[in-house]
N, C-alpha and C positions, 0 to 999 in steps of 0.2 A: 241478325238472328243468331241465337247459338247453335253451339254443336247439334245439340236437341234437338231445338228446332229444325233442323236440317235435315234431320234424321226422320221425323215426323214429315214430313213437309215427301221426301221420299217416298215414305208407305204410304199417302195419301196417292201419291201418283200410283204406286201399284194397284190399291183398290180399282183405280180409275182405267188399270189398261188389261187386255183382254186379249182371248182369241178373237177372231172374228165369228163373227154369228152362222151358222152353218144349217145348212138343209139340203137333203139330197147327195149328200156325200160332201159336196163343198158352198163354197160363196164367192161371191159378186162384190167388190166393191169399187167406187170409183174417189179421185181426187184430180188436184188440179198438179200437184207431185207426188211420186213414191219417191220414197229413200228409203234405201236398205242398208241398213249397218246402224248401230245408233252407238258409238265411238266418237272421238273425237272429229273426225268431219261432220257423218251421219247427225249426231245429237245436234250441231252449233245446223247444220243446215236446216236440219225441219225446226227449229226453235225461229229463226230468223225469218222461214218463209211463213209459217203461222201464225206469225207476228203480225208480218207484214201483209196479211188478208187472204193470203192462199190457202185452197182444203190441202191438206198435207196426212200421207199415211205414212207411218214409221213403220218399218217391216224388222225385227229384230230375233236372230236365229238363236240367241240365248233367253235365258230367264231374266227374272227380276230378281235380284238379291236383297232379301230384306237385310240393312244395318244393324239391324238387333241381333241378327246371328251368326256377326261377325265374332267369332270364338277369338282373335288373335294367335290362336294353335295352329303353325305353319305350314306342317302336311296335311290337316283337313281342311284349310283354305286354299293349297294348291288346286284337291281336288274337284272343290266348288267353284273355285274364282277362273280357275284358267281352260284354256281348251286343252284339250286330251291330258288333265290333269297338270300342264304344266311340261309334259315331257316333248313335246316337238323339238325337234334338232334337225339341223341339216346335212346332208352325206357330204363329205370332200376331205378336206385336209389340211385343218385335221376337223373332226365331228364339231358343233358350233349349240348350246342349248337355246330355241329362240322362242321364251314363254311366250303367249299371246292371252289377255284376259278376255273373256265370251259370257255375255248379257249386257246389259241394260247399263250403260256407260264403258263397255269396253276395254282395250289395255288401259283408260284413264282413270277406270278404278283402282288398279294394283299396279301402276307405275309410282315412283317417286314423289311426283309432283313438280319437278321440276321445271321451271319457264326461262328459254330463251329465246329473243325474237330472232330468224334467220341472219346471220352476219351478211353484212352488206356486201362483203368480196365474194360471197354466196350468192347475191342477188346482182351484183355483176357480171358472174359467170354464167347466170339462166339467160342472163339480157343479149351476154356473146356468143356463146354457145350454143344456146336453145332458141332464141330468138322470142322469148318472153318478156312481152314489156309489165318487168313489174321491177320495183325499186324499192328505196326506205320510205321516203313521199308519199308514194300510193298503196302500201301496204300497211304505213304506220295510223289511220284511223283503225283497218279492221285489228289491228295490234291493241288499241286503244281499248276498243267496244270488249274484247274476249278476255283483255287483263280486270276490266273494269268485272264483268261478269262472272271471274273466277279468282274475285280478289287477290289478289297476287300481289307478294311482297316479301320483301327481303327477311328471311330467320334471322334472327335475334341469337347474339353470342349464346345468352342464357337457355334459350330455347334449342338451340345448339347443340347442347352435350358437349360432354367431354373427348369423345370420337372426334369430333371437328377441333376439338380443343388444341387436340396433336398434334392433326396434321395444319390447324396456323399455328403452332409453336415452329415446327418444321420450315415450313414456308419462310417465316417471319426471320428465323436464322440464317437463312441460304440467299434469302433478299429475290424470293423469287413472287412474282405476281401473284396474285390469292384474294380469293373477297367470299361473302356469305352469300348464298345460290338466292333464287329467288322463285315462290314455288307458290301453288295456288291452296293456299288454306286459311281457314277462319276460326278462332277459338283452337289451334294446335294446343294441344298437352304434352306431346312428345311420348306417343303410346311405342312409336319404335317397331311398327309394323307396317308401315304403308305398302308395302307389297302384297300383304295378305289381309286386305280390304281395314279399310278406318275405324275402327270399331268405335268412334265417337263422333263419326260424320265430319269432322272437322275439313278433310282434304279435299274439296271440290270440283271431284270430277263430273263428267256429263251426267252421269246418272242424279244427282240431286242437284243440279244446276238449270241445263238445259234441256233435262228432256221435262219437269216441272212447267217449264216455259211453254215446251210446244204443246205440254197436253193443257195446261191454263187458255193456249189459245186457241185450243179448238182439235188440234193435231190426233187423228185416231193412230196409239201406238200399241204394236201390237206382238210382244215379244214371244220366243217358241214358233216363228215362222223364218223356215226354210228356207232361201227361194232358190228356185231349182234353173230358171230362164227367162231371161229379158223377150217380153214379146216385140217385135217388131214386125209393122206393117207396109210394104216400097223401104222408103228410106227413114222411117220415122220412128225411134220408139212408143210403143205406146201402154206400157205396163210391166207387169210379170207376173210368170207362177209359182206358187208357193205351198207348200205345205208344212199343217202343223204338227206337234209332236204327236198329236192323236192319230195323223195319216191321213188328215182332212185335208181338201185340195181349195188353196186361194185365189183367187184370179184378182189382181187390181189393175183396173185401167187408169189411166192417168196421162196428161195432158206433156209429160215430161217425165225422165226416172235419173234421179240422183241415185249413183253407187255409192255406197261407202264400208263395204265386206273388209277393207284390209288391205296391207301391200301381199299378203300370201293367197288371198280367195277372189279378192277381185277381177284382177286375169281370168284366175280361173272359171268366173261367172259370165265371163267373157268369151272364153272361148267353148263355154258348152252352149250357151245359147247362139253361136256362129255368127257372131257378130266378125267384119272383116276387118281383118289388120294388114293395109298395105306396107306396113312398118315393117313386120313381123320382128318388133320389137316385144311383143305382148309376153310376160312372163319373164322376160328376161331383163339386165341391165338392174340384177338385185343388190342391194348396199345394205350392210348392217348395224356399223358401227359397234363394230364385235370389242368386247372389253373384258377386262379380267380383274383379281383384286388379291394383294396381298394382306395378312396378318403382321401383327407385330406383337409381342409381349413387353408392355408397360412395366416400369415398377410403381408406377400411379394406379388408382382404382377409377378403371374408366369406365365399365357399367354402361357398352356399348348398347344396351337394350332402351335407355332411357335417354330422349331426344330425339330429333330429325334425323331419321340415317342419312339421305342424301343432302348435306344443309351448306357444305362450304365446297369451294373449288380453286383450284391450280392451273391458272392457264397461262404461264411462263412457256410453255412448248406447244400453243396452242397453232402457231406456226407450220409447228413440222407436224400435224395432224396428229399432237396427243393432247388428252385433256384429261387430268386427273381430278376426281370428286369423291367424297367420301362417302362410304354406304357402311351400313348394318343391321343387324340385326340380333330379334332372342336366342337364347344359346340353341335350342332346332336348328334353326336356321344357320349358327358359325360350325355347330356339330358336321352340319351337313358340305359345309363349303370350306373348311379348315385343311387347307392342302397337306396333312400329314395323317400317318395311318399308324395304328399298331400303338403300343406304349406313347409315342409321340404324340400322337393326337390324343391319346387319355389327357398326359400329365399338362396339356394346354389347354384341353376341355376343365379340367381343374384350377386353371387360375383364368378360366371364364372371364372373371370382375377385373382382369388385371389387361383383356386384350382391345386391340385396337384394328380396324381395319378402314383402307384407303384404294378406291379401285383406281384403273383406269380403261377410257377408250380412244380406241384409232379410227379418223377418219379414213374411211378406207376407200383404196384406188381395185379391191378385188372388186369383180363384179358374179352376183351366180343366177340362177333360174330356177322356175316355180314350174312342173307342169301335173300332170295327174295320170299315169301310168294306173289302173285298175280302178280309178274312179276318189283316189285318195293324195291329196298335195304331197310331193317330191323335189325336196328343195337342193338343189346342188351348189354348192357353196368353195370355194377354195381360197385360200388366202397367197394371195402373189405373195414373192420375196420381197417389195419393197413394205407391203403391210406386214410381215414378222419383225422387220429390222426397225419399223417402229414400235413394236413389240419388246424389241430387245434395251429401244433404247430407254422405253417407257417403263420396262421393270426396273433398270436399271435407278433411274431418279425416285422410281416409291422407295425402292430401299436407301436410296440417300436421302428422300424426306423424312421417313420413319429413324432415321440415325442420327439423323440432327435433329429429331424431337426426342431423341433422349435413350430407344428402343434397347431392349435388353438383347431380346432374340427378334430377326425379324425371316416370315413365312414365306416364299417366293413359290408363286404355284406352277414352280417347274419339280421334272423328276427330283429327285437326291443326287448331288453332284455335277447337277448342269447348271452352270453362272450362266447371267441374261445373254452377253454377248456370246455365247456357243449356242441357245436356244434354238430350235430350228421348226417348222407349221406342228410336226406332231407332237414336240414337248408341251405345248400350248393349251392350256385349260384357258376355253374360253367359253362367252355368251353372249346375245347377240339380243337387242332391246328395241333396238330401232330401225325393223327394215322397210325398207323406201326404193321407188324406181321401178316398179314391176310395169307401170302402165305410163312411163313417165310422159309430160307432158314436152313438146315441141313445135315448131310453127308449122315445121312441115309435116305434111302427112306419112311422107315416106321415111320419118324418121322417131317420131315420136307415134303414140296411143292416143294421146289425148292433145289440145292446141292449148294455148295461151288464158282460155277462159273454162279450161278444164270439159270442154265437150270433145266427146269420143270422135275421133275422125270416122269420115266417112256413115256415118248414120247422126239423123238431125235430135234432138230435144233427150238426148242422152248422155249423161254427165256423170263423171269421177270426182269426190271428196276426200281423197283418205290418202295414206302415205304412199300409196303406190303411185301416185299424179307425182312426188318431187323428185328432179332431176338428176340430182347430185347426191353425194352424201353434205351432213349442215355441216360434221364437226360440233354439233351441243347437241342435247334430246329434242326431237322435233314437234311436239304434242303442240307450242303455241303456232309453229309454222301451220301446220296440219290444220289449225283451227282457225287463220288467219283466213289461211285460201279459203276454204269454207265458208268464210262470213263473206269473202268478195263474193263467192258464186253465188250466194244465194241474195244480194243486192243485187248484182248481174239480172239475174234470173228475174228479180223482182222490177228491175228496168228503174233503180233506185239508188243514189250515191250513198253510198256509208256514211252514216248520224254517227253522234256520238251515241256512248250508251249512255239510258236511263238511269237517272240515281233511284237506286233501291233504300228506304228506310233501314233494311240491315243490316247493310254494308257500314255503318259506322262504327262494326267493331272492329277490332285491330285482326290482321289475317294470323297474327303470330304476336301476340301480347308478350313483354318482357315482365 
């Protein structure tokens, strides 16, 4: 199918979803699941269970984004695409920015697109540590089914840009490891925005993937609903309440309730409906994989606007918990994020076409907490010493990448005057993409949220889908993990082994045509 198509294929599903039907101030509805979140857990869960013959309600607290109004203009897509515009941060030390996108596909509309499956020294450590038996074995069909379903595949130099061009020149000189990312899209053009929603449909996140699936299979979704509380009856859940943007009140009953709010809201759904945490691990044991990114001024014309921003990687220090990848974006966007001020940032705003930019991030050993102090999430965040001094050591190689690809000037987003090794938490501009752990999962009750098969301890037919269920921090972006465990839970659920996935007639176009 094309970009088009996909785009079409989306507004169809919008026509198709709805408030619920309301009389008397609210409504009644029943299934055999609720899911709440329709993100990357939420979306692949009700897709899979609607498939697989169960009534399934999708509860979703944002809108539906039509693709046709994706402007590509960066500050009016902040304020459409992301929750509170984009500006959530967290208190500590030093402050951390940690977008979250909200509607109808989630942060998987306005993340990168990036896919890696969980490293396996990652899934030996849940197996020792947490006591989760899960492996490369039994994880690699749902890995299958959800790469199969979000076409995924390795950018293309050409489709690349000359941004990635840099940093494998860089790389390719210093003889350090490097390869082209691998990322879910179909008919890419290299619009150079995937953070501020696809304006060609092409990057296939859940909203024109799988939520298409669960409302084709029957799945009532129903975005602009709230939900306020898990009902639970003895020890069972058995629904929740919701209201819509009108102030209309939803009751869904349902035979089982899949979360999947988020590693920031879910806790917190959790603990306003009093659900018990013998753990009292709930809200805390937060990971972010906080990353930062420098500039460089080329004497090449690199015309960072056009290609993949996120398309190549550097995992030579992937070891010592750095991973460096390369991002960009239109000039809004470098305006905004160009660590220099004043005449400085003019006369680099002016050779725009001539710059380059290479992030990175740290797997981090910090850990912070999510709670709701007046009724609004309160994230506390700090970065231990040993996550700066990968900080330090990680600026340290962007600027030796960027100087062995040739760099005239290169941007370090520290003060003026502080080299990486003096760096210390509050020199540090950073941002945070991927947080995980809030509800993490364990065998035992008194130490994890959730168990091995993602149901909430201590309360029965109640289940987590979303980033807050993983353990650890990955070290990559985690959207194919996140979407992995989701497809186990919801075979689980369906009391079914993971199939492969079905060939679609669309899929025979290339995800990234050279």
């Amino acid at each position: 199918m094309s970009a088009a198509g996909s785009g079409r294929r989306s507004a169809a599903v919008g026509a198709r979803t709805g408030h619920a039907s309301t009389r008397a101030g609210g409504s009644r509805l029943e299934a055999d699941f609720c899911v709440v979140g329709a993100g990357a857990g939420g979306a692949v869960a009700a897709a899979e269970l609607a498939e697989g013959g169960a009534r399934v309600i999708l509860l979703e607290q944002g809108p539906w984004h039509d693709p046709d109004a994706f402007t590509a203009r960066p500050p009016e897509m902040l304020g459409r695409l992301y929750r509170d515009g984009g500006q959530t941060a967290t208190l500590g030390s030093p402050p951390i920015a940690l977008p979250l996108g909200r509607g109808l596909g989630g942060t998987t509309l306005v993340n990168s697109g990036t896919c890696f499956r969980t490293p396996p020294h990652v899934l030996e450590r849940w197996r020792r540590e947490f006591g989760l038996q899960v492996d490369e074995d039994s994880l690699a069909p749902c890995f299958e089914r959800v790469e199969r379903a979000l076409s995924v595949a390795a950018v293309t130099p050409e489709l690349a840009g000359a941004n990635a061009g840099v940093a494998r020149r860089g790389a390719e000189r210093l003889g350090w490891s490097h390869g082209f990312l691998r990322r879910n899209a179909r008919g890419c053009v290299g619009s150079g925005v995937c953070a501020f929603g696809c304006p060609t449909s092409a990057k296939q996140h859940t909203g024109i993937t799988y939520i298409p699936r669960a409302a084709a299979a029957g799945a009532r979704i129903v975005p602009g609903a709230d939900v306020r509380e898990v009902l639970v009856e003895g020890d069972r859940a058995r629904g929740v309440l919701a209201r819509t943007g009108r102030g209309r009140r939803v009751q869904v009953r349902a035979s089982a309730v899949v979360l999947a709010c988020g590693t920031i809201h879910t806790p917190l759904l959790l603990e306003r409906s009093g659900i018990p945490d013998a753990s009292r691990q709930r809200g805390r044991n937060l990971s972010l994989h906080p990353a930062t990114a420098a500039f460089a001024l080329m004497d090449e014309v690199v015309d960072m606007a056009h290609g993949v921003p996120q398309s190549f990687f550097v995992d030579q220090f992937a070891s010592e918990g750095i991973m460096i990848e390369t991002i960009a974006g239109p000039p809004a966007y470098a305006a905004a994020s160009l660590p220099l001020d004043g005449a400085a940032h003019a006369a680099a705003m002016a050779s725009y076409r001539h710059l380059a930019q290479i992030g990175l991030m740290v797997s981090d050993t910090s850990r912070g907490r999510v709670r709701t102090p007046g009724g609004r999430p309160l994230i506390r965040y700090d970065l231990v010493e040993a996550d700066v001094a990968k900080f330090r050591a990680g600026l340290a190689r962007l600027q030796q990448l960027f100087e062995a690809a040739g760099a005239r000037e290169v941007y370090l987003p520290l003060p003026a005057g502080v080299p990486p090794e003096r760096a210390t938490a509050r020199d540090l501009k950073l941002m945070g993409f991927h947080p995980l752990g809030t509800a993490r999962a364990h065998a035992r009750a008194t130490q994890g949220v959730t168990d091995g098969n993602l149901a909430v301890h201590g309360v029965r037919d109640l289940y987590v889908a979303d980033g807050s269920v993983v353990p650890s921090a990955l070290g990559v972006n985690p959207q194919l993990t996140i979407m992995a465990l989701a497809t186990r839970l919801a075979f689980r659920l369906l009391g079914r082994e993971v199939t492969a996935a079905p060939h679609r007639p669309e899929e025979e176009k290339s995800a990234c045509p050279s």
